[in-house]
matplotlib code that plots the C-alpha trace (Angstrom):
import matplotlib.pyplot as plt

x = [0.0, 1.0, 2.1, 0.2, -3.2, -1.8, -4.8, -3.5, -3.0, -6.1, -7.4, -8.1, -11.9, -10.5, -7.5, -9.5, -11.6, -8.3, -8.5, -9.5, -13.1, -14.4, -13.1, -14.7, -17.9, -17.7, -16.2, -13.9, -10.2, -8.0, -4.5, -3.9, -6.6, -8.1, -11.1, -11.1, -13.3, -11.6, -10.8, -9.3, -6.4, -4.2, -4.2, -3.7, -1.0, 0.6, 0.2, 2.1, 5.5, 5.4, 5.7, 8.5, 10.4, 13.3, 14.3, 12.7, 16.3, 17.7, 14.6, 14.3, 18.1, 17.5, 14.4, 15.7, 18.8, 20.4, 18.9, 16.7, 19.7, 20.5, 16.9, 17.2, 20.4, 19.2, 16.1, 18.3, 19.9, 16.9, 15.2, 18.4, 19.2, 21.6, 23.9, 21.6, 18.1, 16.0, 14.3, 11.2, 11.2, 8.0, 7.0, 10.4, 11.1, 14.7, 15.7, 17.5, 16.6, 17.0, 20.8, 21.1, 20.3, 21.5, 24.8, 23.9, 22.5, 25.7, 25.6, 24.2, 20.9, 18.3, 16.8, 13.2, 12.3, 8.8, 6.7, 3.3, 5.4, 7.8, 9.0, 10.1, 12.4, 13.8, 14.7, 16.9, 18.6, 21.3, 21.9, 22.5, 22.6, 26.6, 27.5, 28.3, 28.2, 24.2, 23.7, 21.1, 18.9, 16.1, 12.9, 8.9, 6.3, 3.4, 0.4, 1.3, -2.2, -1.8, 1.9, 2.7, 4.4, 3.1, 3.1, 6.2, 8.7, 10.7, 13.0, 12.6, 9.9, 10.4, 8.6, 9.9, 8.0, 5.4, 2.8, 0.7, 0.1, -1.9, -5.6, -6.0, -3.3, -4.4, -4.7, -0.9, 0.7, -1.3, 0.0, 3.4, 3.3, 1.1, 4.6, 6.8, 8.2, 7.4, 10.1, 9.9, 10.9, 9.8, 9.9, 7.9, 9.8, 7.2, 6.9, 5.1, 4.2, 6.6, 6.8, 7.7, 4.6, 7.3, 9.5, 6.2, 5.0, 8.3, 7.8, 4.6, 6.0, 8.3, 5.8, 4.0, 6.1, 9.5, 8.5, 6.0, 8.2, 11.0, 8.8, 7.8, 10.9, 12.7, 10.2, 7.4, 4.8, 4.1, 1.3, 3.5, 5.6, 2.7, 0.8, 3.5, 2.9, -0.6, -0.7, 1.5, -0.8, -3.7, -1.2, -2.1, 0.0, 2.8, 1.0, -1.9, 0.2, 2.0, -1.6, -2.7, 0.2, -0.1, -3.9, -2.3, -0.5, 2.9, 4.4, 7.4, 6.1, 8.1, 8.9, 11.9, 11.6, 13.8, 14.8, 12.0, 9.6, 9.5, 10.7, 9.7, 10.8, 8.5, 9.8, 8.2, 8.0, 6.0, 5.3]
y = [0.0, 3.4, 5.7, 8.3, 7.8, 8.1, 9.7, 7.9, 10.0, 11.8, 10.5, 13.5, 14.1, 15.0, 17.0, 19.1, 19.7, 21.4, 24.2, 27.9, 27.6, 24.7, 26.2, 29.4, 27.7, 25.1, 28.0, 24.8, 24.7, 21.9, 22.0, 19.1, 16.6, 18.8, 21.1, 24.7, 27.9, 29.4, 32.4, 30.6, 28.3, 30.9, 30.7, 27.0, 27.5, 30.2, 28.0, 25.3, 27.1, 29.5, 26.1, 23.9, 27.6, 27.1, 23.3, 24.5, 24.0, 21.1, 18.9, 19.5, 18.3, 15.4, 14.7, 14.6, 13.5, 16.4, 16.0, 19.1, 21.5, 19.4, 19.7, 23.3, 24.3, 22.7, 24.4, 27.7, 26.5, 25.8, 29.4, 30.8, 33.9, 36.2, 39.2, 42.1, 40.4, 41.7, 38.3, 37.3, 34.2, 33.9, 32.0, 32.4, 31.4, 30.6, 32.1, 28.7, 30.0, 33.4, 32.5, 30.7, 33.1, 36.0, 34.3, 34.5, 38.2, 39.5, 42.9, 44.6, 42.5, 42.3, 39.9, 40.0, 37.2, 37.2, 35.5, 35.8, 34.4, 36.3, 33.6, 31.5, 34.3, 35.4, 32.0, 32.3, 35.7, 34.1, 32.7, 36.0, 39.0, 38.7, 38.7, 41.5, 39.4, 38.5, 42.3, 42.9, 40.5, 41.4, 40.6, 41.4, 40.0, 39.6, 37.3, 35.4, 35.9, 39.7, 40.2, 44.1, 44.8, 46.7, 44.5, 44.1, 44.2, 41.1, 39.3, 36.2, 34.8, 31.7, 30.0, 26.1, 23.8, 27.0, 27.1, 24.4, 25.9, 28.9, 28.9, 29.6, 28.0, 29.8, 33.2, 33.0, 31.5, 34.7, 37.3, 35.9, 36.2, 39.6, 41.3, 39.3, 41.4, 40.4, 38.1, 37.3, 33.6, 31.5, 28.7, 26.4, 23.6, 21.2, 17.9, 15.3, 11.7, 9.2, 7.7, 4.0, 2.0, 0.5, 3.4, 5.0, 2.5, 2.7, 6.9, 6.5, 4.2, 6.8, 10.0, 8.1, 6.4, 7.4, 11.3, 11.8, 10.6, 12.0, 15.3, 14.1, 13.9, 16.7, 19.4, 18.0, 17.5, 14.6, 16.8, 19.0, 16.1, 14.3, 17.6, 17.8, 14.6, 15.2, 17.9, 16.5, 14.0, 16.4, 18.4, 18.4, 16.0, 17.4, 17.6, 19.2, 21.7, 22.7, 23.0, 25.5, 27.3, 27.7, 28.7, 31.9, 32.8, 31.4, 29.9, 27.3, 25.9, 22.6, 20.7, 18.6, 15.1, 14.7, 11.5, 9.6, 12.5, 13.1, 16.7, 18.6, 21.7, 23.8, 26.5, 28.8, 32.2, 35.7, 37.1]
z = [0.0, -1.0, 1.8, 0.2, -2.6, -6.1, -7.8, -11.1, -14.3, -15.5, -18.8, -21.5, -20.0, -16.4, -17.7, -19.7, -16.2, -15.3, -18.1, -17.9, -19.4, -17.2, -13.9, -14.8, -15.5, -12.5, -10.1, -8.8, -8.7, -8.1, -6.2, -6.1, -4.9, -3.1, -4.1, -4.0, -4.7, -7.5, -5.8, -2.9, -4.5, -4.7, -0.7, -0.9, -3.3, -1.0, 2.1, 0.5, -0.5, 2.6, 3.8, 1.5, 0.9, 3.9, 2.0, -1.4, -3.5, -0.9, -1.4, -5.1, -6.0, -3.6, -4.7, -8.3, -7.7, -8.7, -12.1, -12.1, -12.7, -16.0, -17.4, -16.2, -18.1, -21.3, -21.1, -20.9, -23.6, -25.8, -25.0, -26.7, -24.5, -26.0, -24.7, -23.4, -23.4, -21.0, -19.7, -17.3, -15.1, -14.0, -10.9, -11.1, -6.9, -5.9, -9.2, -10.6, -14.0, -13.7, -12.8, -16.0, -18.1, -16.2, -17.5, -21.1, -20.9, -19.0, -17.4, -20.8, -20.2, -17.3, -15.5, -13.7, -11.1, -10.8, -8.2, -5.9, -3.0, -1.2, 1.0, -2.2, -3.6, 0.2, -0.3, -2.9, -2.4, -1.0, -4.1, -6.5, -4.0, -3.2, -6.3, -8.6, -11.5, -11.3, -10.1, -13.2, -11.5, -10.0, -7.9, -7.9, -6.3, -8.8, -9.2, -13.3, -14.3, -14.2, -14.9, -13.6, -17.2, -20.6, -23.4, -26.1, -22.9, -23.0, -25.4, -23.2, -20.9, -19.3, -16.7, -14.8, -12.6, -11.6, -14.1, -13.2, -9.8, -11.3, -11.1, -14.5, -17.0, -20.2, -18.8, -17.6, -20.6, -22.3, -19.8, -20.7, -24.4, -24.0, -22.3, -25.0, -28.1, -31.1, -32.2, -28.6, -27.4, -25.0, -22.7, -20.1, -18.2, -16.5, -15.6, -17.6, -17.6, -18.0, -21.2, -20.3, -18.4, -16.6, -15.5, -15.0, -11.8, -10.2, -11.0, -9.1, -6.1, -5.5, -6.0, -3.3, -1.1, -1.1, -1.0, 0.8, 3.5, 3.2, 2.9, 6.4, 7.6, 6.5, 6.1, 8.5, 5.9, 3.9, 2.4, 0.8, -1.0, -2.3, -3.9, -6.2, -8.0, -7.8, -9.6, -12.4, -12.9, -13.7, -16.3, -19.8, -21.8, -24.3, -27.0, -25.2, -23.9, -27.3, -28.6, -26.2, -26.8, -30.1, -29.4, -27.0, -30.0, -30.4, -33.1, -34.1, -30.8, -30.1, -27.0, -25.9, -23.3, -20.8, -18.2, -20.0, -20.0, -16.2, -17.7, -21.0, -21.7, -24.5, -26.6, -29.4, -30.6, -31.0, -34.2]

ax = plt.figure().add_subplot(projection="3d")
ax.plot(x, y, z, "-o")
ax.set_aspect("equal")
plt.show()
């Protein structure tokens, strides 16, 4: 027996209960499992990385085995950051990204982590503010849907492991190419469902067993550690979520797997 119910992977029907237009209409969010008002997930969603922030970066590179900074560095690398972009990491937390491409931009460029919780990016400061060299990075705290910037702002808008904790998916992937400039590239870096049925049930053992205890044990809540694979289960599948891009108005979109698809990183452009 699991430690913690695996919800399974949502078939097509029950994903699509996970979009903009049918949590409008329901007035019914989901973070993981559990059941919200629409209006009040974002609290949920608050509660939860107020919560995980102190071990945010430790628990990820153990959870992952340390694999997460590869999947992040060739995302980087497929977004295609040059010398003096100015770039937006949205739910951009302990700014992992945002140091990535800082390095591409160099001091010419700028780059904006933006995120609704301010206990995620106090809790990577440590990580950027002592050093001169990532001094063109900086910080607001700003809700995705409603991104706090005119439109045609950014070369670059990239967002990793975040988006699928919004309320409403659609309306932040459009906030996000709304402050794009035309020619404008960008990226999403999520996880996704294993692609091998095999690797998959030993994926879900772990999702259920192995992390929700350690979550327990390091961080005092099992809850926490078991909402993550929850809600990568209700996340649209990579062909869904290229679609949906392309519906927000991006173009050349393609996507990338990674470790067997546990990671895909999307990429496209504004025209």
């Amino acid at each position: 027996m699991a430690l913690w119910d695996n919800p399974r992977w949502f078939n097509n029907k029950k994903r699509q209960e996970q979009q903009d237009d049918h949590i409008r209409a329901t007035g019914k969010a989901r973070f993981g499992i559990r059941k919200f008002d629409e209006d009040k997930k974002v609290d949920a969603v608050r509660i939860h990385f107020n919560r995980v922030a102190p071990k945010y970066d430790f628990m990820n590179s153990l959870l992952s085995f340390g694999i997460q900074h590869a999947w992040k560095r060739a995302a980087v690398r497929m977004l295609g950051v040059e010398q003096g972009n100015r770039v937006l990491d949205v739910c951009g937390g302990t700014g992992d990204l945002a140091i990535l491409a800082a390095r591409r931009t160099g001091p010419t460029g700028q780059v904006v982590i933006y995120d609704i919780n301010h206990a995620m990016i106090r809790a990577g400061r440590h990580k950027i503010d002592p050093f001169p060299a990532l001094s063109h990075i900086g910080y607001i705290q700003g809700d995705a849907e409603r991104i706090t910037f005119p439109d045609n702002t950014f070369d670059c808008a990239m967002v990793g492991f975040g988006i699928r904790n919004l309320t409403h998916l659609k309306q932040g992937f459009s906030e996000m190419f709304r402050v794009l400039k035309p020619g404008g590239r960008f990226l999403c870096l999520e996880f996704s469902r294993p692609t091998n049925p095999v690797f998959r049930s030993l994926y879900d053992f772990y999702s259920f067993n192995i992390m929700p205890a350690l979550g327990q044990l390091l961080v005092d809540s099992a809850e926490s550690y078991a909402c993550l694979p929850e809600t990568i289960r209700m996340f649209p599948l990579p062909a869904e979520l290229a679609a949906m891009l392309a519906d927000v108005g991006l173009r050349r979109v393609r996507w990338e797997s990674m470790t067997n698809g546990i990671s895909v990183a999307y990429v496209g452009v504004k025209r």
